[in-house]
PADREN-907346 format. One record per atom (N, C-alpha, C): residue number from 0; residue in one letter; chain; atom name; x negated, y, z negated. Coordinates in steps of 0.001 Angstrom, whole numbers, plus 500000, padded with zeros to 6 digits. Layout:
BEGIN
+-----+------+-------+------+--------+--------+--------+
:  nr : rest : kette : atom :      x :      y :      z :
+-----+------+-------+------+--------+--------+--------+
: NUM :    A :     A :   CA :      X :      Y :      Z :
...
+-----+------+-------+------+--------+--------+--------+
END
This chain:
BEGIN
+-----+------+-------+------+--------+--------+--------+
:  nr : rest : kette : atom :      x :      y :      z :
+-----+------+-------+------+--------+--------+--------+
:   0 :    X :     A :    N : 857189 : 657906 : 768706 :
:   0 :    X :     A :   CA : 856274 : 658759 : 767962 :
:   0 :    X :     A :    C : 856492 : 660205 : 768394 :
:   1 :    X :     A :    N : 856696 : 661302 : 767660 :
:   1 :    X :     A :   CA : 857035 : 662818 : 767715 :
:   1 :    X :     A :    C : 855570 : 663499 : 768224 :
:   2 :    X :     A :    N : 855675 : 663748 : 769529 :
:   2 :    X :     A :   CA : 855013 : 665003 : 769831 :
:   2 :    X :     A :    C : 854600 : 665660 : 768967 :
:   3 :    X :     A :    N : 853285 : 666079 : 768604 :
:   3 :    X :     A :   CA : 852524 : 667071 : 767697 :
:   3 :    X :     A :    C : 852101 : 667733 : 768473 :
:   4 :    X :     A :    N : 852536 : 669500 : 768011 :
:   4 :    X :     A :   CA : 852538 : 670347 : 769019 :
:   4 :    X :     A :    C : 851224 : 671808 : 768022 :
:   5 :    X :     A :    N : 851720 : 671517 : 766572 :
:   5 :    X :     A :   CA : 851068 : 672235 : 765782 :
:   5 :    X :     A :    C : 849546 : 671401 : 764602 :
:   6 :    X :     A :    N : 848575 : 672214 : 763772 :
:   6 :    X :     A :   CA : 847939 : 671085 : 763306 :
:   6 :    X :     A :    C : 849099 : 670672 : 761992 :
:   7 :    X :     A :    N : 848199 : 669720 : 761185 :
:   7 :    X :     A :   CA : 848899 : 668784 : 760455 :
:   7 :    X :     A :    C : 849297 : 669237 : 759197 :
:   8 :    X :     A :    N : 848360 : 670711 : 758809 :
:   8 :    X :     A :   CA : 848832 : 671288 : 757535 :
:   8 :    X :     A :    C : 849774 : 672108 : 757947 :
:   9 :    X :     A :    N : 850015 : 672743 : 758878 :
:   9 :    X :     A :   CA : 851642 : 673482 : 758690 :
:   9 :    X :     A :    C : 852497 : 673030 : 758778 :
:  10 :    X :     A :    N : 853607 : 673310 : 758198 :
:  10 :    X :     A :   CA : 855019 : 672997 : 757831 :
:  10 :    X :     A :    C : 855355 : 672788 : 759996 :
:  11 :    X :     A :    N : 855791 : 671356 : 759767 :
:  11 :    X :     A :   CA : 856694 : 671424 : 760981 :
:  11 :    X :     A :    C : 857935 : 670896 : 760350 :
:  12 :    X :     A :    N : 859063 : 671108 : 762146 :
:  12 :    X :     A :   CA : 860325 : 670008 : 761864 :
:  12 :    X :     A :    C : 860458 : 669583 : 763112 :
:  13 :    X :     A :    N : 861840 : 669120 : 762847 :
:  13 :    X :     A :   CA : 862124 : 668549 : 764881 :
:  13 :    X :     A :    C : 862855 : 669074 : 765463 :
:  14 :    X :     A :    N : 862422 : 669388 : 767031 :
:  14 :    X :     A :   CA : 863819 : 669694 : 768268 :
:  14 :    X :     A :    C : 863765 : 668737 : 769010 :
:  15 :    X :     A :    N : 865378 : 668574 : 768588 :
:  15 :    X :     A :   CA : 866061 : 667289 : 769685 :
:  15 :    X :     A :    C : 866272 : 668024 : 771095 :
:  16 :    X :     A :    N : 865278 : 667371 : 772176 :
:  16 :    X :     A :   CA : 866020 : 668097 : 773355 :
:  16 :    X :     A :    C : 866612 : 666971 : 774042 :
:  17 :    X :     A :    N : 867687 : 667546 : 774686 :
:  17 :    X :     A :   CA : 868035 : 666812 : 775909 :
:  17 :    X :     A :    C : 868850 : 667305 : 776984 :
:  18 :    X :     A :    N : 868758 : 666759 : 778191 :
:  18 :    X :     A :   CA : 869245 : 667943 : 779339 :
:  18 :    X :     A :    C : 870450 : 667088 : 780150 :
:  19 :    X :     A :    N : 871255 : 667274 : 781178 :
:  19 :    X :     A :   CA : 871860 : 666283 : 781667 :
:  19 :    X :     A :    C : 871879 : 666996 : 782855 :
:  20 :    X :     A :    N : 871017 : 665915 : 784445 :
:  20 :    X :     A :   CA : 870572 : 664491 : 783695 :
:  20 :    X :     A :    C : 869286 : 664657 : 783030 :
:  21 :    X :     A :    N : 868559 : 665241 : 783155 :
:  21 :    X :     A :   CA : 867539 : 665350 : 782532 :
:  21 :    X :     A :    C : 866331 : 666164 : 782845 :
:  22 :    X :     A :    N : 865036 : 666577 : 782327 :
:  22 :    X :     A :   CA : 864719 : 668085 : 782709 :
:  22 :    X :     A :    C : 863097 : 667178 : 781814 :
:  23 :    X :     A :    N : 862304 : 667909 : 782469 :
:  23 :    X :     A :   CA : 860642 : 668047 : 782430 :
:  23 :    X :     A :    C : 860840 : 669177 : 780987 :
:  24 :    X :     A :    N : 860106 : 668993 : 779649 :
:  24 :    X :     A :   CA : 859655 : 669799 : 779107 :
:  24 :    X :     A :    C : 858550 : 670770 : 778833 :
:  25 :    X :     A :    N : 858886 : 671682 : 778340 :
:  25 :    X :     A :   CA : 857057 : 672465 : 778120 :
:  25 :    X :     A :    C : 857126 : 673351 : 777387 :
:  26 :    X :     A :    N : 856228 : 673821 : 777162 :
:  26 :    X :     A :   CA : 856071 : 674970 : 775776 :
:  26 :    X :     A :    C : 854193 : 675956 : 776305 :
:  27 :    X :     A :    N : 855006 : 677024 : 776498 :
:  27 :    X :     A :   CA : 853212 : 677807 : 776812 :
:  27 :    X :     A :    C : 852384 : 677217 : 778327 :
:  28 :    X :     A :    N : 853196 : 676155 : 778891 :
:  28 :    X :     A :   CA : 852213 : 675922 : 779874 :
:  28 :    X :     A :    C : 852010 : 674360 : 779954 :
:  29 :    X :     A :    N : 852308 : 673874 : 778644 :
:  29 :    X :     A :   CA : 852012 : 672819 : 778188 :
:  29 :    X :     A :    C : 853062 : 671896 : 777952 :
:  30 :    X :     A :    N : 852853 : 670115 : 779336 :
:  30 :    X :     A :   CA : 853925 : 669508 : 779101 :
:  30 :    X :     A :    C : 854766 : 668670 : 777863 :
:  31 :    X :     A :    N : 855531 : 668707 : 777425 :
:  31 :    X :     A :   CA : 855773 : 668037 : 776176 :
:  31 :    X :     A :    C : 856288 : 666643 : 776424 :
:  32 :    X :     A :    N : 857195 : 666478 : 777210 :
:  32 :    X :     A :   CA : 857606 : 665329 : 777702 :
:  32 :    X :     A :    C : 858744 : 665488 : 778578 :
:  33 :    X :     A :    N : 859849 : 664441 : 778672 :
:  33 :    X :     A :   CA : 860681 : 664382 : 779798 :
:  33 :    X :     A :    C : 861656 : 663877 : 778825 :
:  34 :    X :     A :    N : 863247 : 664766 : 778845 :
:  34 :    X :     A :   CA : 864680 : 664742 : 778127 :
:  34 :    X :     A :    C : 865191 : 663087 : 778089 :
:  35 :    X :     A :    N : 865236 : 662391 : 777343 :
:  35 :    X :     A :   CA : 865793 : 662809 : 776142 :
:  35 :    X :     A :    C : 864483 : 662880 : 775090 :
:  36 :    X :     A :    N : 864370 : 663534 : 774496 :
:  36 :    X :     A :   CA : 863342 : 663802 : 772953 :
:  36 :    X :     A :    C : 863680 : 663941 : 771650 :
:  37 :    X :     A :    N : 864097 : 662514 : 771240 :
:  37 :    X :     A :   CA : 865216 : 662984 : 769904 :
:  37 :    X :     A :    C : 864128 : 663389 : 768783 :
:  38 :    X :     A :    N : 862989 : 664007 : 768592 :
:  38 :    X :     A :   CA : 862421 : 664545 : 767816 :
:  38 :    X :     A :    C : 860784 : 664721 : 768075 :
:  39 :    X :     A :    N : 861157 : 665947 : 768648 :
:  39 :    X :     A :   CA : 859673 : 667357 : 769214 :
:  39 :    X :     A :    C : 859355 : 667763 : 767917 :
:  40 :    X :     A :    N : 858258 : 667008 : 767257 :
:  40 :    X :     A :   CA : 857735 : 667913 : 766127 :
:  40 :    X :     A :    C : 856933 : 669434 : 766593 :
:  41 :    X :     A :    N : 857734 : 670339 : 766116 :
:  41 :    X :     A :   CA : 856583 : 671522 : 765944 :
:  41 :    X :     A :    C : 856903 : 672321 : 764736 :
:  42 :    X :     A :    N : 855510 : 673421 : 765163 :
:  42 :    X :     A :   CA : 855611 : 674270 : 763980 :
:  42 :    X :     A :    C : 856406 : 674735 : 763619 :
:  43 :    X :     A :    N : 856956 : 675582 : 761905 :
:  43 :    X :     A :   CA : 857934 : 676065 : 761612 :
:  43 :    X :     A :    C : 858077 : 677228 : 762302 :
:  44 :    X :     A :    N : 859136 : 677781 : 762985 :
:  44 :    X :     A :   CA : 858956 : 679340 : 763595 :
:  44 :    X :     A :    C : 859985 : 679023 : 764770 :
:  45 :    X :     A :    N : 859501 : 680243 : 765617 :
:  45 :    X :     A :   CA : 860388 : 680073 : 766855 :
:  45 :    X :     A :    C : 859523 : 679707 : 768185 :
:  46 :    X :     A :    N : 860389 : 679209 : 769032 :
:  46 :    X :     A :   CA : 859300 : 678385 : 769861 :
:  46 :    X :     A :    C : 860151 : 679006 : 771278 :
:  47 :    X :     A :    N : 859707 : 679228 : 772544 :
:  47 :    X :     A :   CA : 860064 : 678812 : 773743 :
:  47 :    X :     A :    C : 859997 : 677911 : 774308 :
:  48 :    X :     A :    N : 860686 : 677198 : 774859 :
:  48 :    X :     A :   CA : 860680 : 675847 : 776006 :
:  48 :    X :     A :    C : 861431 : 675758 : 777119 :
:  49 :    X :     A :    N : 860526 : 675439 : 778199 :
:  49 :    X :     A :   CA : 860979 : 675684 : 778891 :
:  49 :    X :     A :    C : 861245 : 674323 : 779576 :
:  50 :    X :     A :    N : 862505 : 674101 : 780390 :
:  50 :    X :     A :   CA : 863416 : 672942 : 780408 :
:  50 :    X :     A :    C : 863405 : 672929 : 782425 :
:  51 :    X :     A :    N : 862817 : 672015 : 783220 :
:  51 :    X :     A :   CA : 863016 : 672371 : 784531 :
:  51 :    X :     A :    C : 863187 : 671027 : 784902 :
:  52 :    X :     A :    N : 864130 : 670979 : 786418 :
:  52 :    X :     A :   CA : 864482 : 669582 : 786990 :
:  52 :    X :     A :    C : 864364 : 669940 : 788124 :
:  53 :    X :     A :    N : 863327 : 669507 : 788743 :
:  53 :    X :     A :   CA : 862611 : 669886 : 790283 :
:  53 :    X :     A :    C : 864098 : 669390 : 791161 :
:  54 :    X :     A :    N : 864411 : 668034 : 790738 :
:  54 :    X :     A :   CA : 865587 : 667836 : 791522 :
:  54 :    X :     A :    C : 866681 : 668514 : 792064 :
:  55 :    X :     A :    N : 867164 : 668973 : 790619 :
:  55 :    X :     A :   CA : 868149 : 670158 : 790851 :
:  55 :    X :     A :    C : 868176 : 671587 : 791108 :
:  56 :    X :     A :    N : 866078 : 671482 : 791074 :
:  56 :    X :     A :   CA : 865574 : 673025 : 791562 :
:  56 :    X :     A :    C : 865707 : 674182 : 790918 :
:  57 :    X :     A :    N : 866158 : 673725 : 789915 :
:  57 :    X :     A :   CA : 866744 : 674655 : 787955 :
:  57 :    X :     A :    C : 865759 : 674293 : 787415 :
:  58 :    X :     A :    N : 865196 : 675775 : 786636 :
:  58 :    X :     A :   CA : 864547 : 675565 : 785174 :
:  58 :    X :     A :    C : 865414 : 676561 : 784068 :
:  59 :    X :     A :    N : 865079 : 676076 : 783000 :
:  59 :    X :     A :   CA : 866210 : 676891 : 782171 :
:  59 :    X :     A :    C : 864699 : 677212 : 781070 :
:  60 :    X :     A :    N : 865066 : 678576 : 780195 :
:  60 :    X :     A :   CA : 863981 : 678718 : 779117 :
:  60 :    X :     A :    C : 864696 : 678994 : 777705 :
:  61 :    X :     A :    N : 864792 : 678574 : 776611 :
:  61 :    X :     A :   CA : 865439 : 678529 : 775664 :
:  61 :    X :     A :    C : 864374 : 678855 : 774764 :
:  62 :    X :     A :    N : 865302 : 679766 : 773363 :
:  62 :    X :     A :   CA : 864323 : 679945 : 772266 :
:  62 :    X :     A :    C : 864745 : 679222 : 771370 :
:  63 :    X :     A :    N : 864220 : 678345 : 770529 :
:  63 :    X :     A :   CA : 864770 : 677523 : 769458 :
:  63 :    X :     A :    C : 864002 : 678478 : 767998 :
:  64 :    X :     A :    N : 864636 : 678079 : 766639 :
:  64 :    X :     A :   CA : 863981 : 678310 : 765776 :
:  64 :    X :     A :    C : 863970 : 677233 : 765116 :
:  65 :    X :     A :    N : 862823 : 676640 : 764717 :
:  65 :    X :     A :   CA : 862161 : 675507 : 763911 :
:  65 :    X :     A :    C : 862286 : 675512 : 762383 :
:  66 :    X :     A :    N : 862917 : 674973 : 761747 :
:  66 :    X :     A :   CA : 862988 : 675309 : 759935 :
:  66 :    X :     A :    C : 862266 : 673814 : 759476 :
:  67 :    X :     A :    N : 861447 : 674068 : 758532 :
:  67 :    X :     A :   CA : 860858 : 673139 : 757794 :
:  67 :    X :     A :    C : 861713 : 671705 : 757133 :
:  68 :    X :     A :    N : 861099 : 670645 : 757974 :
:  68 :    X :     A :   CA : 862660 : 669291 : 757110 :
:  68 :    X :     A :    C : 863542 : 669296 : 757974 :
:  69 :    X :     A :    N : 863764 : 670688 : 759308 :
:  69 :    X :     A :   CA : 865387 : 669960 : 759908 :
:  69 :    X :     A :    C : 865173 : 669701 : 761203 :
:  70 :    X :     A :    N : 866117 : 669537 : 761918 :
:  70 :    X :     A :   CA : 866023 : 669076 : 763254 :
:  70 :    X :     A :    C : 867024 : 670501 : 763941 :
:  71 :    X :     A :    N : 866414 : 671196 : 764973 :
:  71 :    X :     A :   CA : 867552 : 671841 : 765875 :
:  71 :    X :     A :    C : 867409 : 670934 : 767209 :
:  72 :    X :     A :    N : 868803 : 671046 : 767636 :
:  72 :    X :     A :   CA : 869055 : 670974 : 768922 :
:  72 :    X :     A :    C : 869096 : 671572 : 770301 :
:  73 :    X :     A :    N : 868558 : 671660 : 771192 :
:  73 :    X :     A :   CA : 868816 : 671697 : 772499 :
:  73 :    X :     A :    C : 869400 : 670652 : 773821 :
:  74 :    X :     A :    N : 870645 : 671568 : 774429 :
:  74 :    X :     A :   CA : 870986 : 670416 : 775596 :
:  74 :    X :     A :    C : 871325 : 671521 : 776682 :
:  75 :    X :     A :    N : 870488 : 671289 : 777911 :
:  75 :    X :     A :   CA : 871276 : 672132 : 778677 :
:  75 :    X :     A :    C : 871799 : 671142 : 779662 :
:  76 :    X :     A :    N : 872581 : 671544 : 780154 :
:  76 :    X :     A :   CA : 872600 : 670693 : 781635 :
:  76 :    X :     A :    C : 872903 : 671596 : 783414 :
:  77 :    X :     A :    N : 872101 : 670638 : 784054 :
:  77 :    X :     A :   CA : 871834 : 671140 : 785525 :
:  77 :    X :     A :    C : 872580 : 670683 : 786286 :
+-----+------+-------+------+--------+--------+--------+
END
């Protein structure tokens, strides 16, 4: 089931994240889940997320832009 990050009348789509090996998600403060996420519903627009692996003691922050209907991708790896 896709993370709902926005309410239900705005236009969302999906970001696929995934990190290697893998990375804690978040957005604003707020956890989203843990890599792999083959589809982060959010709002249409641009989003920050921020991608961290206590393990490897790396966080990475990426801007995605969200289009209505598609999926973008994110992968970083640590």
């Amino acid at each position: 089931k896709p993370v709902t990050t926005a309410p239900a009348k705005d236009d969302t789509g999906c970001v696929a994240v995934n990190a290697a090996p893998w990375a804690h998600v978040s957005e604003g403060g707020r956890r989203l889940g843990t890599t792999p996420l083959p589809c982060l519903e959010l709002a249409v627009g641009k989003h920050t997320l921020v991608l961290d692996n206590p393990v490897a003691g790396q966080t990475r922050t990426v801007t995605v832009t969200v289009k209505s209907g598609e999926t973008a991708r994110v992968f970083e790896r640590f």
